[in-house]
C-alpha positions as a Markdown table, in Angstrom:
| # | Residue | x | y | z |
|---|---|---|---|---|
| 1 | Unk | -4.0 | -26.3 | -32.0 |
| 2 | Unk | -4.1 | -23.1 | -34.0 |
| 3 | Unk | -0.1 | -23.3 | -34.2 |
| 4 | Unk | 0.0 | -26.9 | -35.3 |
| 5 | Unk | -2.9 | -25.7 | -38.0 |
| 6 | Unk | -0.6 | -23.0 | -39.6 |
| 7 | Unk | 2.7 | -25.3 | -39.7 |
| 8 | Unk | 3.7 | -28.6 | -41.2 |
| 9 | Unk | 4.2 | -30.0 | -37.8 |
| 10 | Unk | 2.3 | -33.3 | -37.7 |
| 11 | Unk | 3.9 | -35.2 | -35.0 |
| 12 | Unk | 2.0 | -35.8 | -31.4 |
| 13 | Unk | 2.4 | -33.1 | -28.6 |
| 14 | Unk | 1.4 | -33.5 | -24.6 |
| 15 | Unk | 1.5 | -30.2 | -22.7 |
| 16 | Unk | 1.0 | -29.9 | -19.1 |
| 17 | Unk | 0.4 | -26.8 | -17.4 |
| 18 | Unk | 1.3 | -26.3 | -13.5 |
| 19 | Unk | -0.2 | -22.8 | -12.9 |
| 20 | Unk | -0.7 | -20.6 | -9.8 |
| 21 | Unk | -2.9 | -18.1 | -10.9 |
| 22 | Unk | -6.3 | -19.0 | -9.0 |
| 23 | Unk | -9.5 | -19.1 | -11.3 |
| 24 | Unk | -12.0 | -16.7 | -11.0 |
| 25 | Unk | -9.4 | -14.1 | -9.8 |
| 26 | Unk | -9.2 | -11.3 | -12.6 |
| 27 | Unk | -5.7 | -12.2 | -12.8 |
| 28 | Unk | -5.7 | -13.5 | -16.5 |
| 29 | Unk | -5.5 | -17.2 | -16.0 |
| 30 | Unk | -6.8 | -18.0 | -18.7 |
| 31 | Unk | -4.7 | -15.9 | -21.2 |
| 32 | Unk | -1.6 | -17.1 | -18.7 |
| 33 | Unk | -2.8 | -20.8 | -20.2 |
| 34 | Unk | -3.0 | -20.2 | -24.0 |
| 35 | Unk | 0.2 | -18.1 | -23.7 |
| 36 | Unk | 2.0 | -20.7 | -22.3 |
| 37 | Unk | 1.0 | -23.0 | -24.5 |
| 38 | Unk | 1.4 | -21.8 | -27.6 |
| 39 | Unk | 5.3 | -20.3 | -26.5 |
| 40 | Unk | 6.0 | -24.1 | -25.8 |
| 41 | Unk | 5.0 | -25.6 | -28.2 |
| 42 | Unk | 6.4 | -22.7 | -31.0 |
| 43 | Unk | 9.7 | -23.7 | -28.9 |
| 44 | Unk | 9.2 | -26.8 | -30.2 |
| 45 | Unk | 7.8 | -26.5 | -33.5 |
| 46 | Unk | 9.7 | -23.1 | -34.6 |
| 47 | Unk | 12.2 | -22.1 | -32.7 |
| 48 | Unk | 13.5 | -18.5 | -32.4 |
| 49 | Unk | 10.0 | -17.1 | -34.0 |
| 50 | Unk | 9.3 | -13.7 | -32.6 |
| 51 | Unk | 6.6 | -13.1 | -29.7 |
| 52 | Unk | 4.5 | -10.4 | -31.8 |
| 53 | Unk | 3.7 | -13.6 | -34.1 |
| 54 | Unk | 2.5 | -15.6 | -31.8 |
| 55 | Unk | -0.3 | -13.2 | -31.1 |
| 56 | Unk | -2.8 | -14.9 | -33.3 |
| 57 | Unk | -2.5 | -18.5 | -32.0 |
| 58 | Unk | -2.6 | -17.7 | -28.2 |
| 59 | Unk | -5.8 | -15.3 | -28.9 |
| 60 | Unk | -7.3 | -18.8 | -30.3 |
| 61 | Unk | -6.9 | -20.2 | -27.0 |
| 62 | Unk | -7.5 | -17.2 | -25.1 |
| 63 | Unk | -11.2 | -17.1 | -27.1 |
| 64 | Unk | -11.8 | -21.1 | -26.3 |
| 65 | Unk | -11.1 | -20.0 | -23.0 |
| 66 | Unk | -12.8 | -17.0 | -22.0 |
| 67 | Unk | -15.6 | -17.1 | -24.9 |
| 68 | Unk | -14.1 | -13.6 | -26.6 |
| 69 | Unk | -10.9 | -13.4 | -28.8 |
| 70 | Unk | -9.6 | -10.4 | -26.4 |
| 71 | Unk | -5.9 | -9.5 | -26.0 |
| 72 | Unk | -5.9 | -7.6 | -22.9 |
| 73 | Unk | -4.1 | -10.1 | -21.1 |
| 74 | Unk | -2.3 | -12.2 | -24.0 |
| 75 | Unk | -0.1 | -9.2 | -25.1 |
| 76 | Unk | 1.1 | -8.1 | -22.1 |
| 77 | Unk | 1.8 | -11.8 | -20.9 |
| 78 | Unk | 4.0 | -12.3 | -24.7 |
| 79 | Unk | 5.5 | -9.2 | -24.4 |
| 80 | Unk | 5.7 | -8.2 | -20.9 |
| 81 | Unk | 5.0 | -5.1 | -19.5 |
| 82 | Unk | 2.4 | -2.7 | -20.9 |
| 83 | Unk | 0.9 | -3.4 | -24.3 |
| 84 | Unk | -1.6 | -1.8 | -26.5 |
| 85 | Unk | -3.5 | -5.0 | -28.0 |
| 86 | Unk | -5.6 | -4.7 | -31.0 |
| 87 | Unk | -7.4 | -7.6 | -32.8 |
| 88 | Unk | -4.5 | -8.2 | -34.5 |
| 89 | Unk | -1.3 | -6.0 | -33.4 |
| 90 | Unk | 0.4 | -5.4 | -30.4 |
| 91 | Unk | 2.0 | -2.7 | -29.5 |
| 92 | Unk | 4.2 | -2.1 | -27.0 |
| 93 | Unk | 4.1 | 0.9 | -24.5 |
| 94 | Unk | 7.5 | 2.1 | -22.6 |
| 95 | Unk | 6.9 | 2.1 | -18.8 |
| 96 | Unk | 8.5 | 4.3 | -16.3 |
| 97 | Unk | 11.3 | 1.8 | -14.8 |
| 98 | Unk | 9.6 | 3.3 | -11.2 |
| 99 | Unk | 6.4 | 1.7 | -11.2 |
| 100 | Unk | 5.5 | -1.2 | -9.2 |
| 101 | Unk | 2.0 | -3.2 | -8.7 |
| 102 | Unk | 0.3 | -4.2 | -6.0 |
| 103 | Unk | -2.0 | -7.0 | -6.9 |
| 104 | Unk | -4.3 | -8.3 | -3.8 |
| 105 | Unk | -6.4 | -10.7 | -4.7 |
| 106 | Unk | -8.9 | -11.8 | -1.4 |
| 107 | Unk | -10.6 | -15.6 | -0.7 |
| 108 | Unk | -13.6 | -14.5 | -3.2 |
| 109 | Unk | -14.8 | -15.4 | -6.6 |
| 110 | Unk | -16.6 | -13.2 | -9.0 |
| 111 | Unk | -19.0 | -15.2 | -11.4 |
| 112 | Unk | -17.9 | -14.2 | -14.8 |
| 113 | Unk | -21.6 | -14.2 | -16.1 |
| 114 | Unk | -22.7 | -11.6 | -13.3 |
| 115 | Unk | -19.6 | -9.5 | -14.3 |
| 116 | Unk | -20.4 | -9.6 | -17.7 |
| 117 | Unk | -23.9 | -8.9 | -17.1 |
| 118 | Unk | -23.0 | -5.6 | -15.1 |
| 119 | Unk | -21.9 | -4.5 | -18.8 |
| 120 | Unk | -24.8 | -5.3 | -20.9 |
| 121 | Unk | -26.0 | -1.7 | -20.6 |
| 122 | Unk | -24.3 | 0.3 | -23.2 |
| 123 | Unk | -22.4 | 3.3 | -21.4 |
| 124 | Unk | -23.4 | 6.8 | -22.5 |
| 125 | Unk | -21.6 | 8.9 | -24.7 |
| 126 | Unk | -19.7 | 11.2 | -22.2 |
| 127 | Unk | -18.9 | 8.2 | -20.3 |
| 128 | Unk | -16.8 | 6.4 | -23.0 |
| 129 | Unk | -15.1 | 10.6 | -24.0 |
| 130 | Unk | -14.1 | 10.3 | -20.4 |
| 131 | Unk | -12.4 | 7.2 | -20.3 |
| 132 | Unk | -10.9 | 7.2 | -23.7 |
| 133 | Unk | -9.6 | 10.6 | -22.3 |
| 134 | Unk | -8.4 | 8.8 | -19.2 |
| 135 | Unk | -6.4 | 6.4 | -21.2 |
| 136 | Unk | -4.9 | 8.9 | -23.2 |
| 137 | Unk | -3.3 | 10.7 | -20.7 |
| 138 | Unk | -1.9 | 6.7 | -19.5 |
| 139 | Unk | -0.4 | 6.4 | -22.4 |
| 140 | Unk | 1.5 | 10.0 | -22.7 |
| 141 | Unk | 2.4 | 9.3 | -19.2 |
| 142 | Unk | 4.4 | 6.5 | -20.2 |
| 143 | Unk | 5.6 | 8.0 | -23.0 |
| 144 | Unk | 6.8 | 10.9 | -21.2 |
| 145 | Unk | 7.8 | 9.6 | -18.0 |
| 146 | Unk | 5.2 | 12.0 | -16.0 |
| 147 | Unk | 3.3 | 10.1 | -13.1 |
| 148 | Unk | 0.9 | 13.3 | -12.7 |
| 149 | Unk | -0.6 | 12.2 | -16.1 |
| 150 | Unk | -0.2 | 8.8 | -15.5 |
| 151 | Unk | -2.1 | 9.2 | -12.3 |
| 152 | Unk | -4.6 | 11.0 | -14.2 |
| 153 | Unk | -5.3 | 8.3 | -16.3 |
| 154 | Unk | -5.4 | 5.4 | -13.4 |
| 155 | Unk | -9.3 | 6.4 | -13.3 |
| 156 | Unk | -11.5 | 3.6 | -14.1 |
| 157 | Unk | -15.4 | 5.9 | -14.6 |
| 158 | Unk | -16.7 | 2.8 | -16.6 |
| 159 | Unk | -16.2 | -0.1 | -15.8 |
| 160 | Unk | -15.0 | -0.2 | -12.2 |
| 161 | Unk | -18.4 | 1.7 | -10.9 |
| 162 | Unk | -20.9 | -1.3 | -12.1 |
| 163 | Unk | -18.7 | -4.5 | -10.6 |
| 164 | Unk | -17.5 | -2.6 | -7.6 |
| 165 | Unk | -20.6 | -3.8 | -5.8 |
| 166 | Unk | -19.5 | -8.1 | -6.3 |
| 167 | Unk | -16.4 | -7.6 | -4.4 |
| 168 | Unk | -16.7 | -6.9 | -0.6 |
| 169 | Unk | -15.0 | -4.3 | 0.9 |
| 170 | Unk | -13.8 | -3.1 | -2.9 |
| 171 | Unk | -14.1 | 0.6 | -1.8 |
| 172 | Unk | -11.8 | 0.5 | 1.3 |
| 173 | Unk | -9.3 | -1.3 | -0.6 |
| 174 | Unk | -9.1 | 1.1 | -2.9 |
| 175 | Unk | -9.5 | 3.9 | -0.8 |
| 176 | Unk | -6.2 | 2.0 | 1.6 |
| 177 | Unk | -4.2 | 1.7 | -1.7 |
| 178 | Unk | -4.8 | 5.3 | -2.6 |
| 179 | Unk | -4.7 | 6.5 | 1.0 |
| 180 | Unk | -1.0 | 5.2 | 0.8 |
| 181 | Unk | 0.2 | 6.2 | -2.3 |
| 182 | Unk | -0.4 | 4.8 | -4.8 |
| 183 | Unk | -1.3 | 6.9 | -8.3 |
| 184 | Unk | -4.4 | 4.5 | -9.1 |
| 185 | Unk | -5.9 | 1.9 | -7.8 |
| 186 | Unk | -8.9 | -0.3 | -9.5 |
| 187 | Unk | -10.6 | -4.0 | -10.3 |
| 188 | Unk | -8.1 | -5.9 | -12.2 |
| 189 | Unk | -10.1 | -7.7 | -14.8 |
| 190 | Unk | -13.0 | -9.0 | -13.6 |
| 191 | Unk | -12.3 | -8.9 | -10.1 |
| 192 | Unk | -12.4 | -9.8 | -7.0 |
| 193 | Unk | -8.2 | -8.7 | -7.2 |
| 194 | Unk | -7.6 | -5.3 | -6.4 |
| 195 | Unk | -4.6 | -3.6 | -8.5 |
| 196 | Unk | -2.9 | -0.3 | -7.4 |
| 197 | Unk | 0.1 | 1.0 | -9.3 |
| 198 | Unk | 2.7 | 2.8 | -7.1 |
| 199 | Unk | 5.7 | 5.3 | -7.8 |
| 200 | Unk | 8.6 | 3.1 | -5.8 |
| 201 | Unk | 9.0 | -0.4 | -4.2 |
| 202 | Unk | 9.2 | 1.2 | -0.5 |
| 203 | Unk | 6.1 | 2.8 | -1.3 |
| 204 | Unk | 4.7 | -0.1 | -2.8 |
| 205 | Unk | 5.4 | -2.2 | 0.0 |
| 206 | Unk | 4.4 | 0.3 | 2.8 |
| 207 | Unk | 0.8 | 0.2 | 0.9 |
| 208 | Unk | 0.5 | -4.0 | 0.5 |
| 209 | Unk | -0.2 | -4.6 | 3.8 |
| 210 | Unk | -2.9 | -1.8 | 4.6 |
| 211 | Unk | -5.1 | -3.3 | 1.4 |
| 212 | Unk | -4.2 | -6.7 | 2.7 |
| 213 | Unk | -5.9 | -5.4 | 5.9 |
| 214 | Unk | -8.8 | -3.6 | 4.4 |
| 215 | Unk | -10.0 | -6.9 | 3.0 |
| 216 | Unk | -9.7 | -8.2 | 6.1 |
| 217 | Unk | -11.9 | -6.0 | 7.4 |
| 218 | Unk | -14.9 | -7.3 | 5.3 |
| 219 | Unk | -14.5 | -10.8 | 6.3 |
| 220 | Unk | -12.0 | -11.7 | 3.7 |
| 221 | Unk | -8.4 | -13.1 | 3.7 |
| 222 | Unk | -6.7 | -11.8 | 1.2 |
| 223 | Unk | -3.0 | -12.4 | -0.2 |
| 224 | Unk | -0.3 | -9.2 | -1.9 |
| 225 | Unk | 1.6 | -9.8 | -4.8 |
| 226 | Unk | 4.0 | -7.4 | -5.8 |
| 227 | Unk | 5.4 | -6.8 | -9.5 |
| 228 | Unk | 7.2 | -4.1 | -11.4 |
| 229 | Unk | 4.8 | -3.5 | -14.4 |
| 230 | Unk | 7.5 | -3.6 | -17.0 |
| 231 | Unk | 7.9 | -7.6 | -15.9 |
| 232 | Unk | 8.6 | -9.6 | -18.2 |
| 233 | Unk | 7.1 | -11.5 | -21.3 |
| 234 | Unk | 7.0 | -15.1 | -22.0 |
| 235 | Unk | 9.8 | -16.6 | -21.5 |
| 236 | Unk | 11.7 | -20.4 | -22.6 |
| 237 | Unk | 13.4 | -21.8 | -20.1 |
| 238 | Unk | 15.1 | -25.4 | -20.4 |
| 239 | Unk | 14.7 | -28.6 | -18.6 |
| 240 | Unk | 17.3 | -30.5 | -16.8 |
């Protein structure tokens, strides 16, 4: 609606969305929704226009959505791969062509209002040095193609300590992902998916199955998905 608003476009429009992203997984459904949206119809409406400037419309729906006009997950799902998303730029962020994703996301839903309730506490001073540290080094990782730093950086000291405790077996999923490789391994959004990043496919697929299993363990079946993180954007693709 926020597209149509900003163009002379006044004829009638019916989207459908068939999606596979579960709700309540931390696997930006939501943002996967106004995304899609708002490439189709710009398809539509004005072709050719460039992802970047669809930014805007897709964080109207991502805000309808989730109740917050956050980008986390629209940029990266416009642009593909790792993107730097401020309220109104994105910003993209080269990625090492070696790293893969593990995304395991077990039969368990988080209530967003009990993991946004973990954050109401504001986070001390050193905390927020530490993890804007943390990021830093992320980001000259990618920049410099070093997965020391970027390993460095994979360390979540804010938010993953205080919504560790509503997933089960969270710790030994982690702990599996690490224990096999992988540079980092954390909540991805909200939870209950667990996301490691890997150096390697081989690697990557040697760790899938151990996380699978740790979640197991606590009494939940649990599914791998398996990604480079430089996938890619939004993309058009035609009918018939």
């Amino acid at each position: 609606m926020a597209l149509l608003d900003a163009t002379d476009f006044r004829d009638g429009m019916e989207i459908r969305i068939t999606k596979g992203i579960p709700m309540s997984s931390g696997l930006g459904g939501s943002a996967a929704s106004a995304v899609a949206a708002t490439v189709a119809a710009a398809a539509i409406i004005e072709p050719g226009r460039a992802l970047e400037q669809l930014y805007p419309f897709a964080l109207a729906g991502e805000s309808v959505a989730s109740g917050a006009a956050h980008g986390d997950n629209v940029g990266p799902q416009l642009l593909g791969g790792i993107v730097v998303a401020t309220a109104s730029r994105l910003v993209r962020v080269p990625v090492p062509p070696e790293l893969i994703a593990v995304a395991v996301h077990p039969s368990h839903r988080v209530n967003t209002r009990d993991a946004r309730a973990c954050l109401e506490t504001p986070f001390p001073l050193q905390t927020i040095v530490a993890q804007s540290g943390n990021l830093a080094q992320l980001l000259c990782g990618c920049h410099q193609n070093d997965f020391e730093l970027i390993a460095a950086g994979l360390r979540d000291v804010m938010i993953e300590p205080r919504r560790a405790a509503l997933i089960p077996g969270f710790t030994e999923v982690r702990d599996a992902a690490l224990e096999n490789g992988a540079l980092g391994a954390s909540i991805s959004g909200a939870g209950p998916t667990v996301c490691g990043w890997f150096r390697g496919l081989e690697t990557a697929e040697r760790a899938a199955p151990a996380m699978v299993q740790a979640f197991a363990a606590a009494g939940l079946a649990a599914r791998a998905h398996i990604s480079p993180v430089n996938a890619p954007g939004a993309t058009v693709l035609e009918s018939g």
